[in-house]
C-alpha positions as CSV (number, residue, x, y, z in Angstrom):
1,X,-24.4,51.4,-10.8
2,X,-26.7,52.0,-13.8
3,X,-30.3,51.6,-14.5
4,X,-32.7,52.5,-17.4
5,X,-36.5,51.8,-17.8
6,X,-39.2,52.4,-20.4
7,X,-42.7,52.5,-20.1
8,X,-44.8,51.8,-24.0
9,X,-47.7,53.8,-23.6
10,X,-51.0,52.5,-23.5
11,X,-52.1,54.3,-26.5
12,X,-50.1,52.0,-28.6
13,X,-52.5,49.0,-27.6
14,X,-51.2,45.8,-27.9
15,X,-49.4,43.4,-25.0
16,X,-47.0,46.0,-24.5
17,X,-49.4,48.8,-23.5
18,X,-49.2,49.9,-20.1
19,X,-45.4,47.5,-19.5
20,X,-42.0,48.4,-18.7
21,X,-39.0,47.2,-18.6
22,X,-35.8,47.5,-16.6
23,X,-32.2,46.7,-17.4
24,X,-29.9,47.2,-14.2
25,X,-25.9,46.8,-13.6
26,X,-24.3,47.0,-10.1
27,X,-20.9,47.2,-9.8
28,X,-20.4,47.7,-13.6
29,X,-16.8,48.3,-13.1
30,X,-16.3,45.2,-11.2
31,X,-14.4,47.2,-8.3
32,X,-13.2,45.4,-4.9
33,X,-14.9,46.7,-2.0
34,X,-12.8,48.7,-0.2
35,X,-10.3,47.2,2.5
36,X,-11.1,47.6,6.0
37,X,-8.9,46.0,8.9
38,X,-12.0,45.3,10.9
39,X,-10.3,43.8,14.3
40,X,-13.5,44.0,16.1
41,X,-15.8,41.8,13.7
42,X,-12.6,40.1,12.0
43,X,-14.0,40.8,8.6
44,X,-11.2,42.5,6.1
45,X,-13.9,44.8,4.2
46,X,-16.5,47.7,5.1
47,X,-19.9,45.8,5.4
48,X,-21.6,49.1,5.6
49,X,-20.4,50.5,1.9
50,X,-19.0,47.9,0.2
51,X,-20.9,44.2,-1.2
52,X,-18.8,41.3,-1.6
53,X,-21.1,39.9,-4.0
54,X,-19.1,41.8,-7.3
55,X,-21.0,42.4,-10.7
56,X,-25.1,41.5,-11.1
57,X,-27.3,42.3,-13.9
58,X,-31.2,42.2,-14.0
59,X,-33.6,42.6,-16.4
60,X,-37.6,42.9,-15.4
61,X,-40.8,43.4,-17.4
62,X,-43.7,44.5,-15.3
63,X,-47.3,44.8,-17.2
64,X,-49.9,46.6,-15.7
65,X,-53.6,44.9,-16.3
């Protein structure tokens, strides 16, 4: 997983004063979850640390007013 922000200072006036933005990556490596022979539930991967959903990126800009 990796994540960065940056904040522009307010200083700087303009739109940008006072905003940030966020670029964020899960599963960047595009790993399988790991295998779990779950009998009980009769699903075939650990719910509880692993996401079947694979890679997601996001990107935000928040402004404060």
């Amino acid at each position: 997983d990796l994540h960065a922000s940056y904040t522009f200072s307010s200083a700087n006036g303009g739109w940008l004063g006072d905003a940030t933005i966020a670029l964020g990556a899960e599963n960047v490596l595009d790993k399988e979850p790991p295998f779990l022979n779950n009998s009980v539930m009769g699903i075939g991967y650990d719910q509880e640390n692993g996401d079947l959903t694979g890679r997601t990126v996001s990107f935000s800009l928040r402004k404060k007013w």
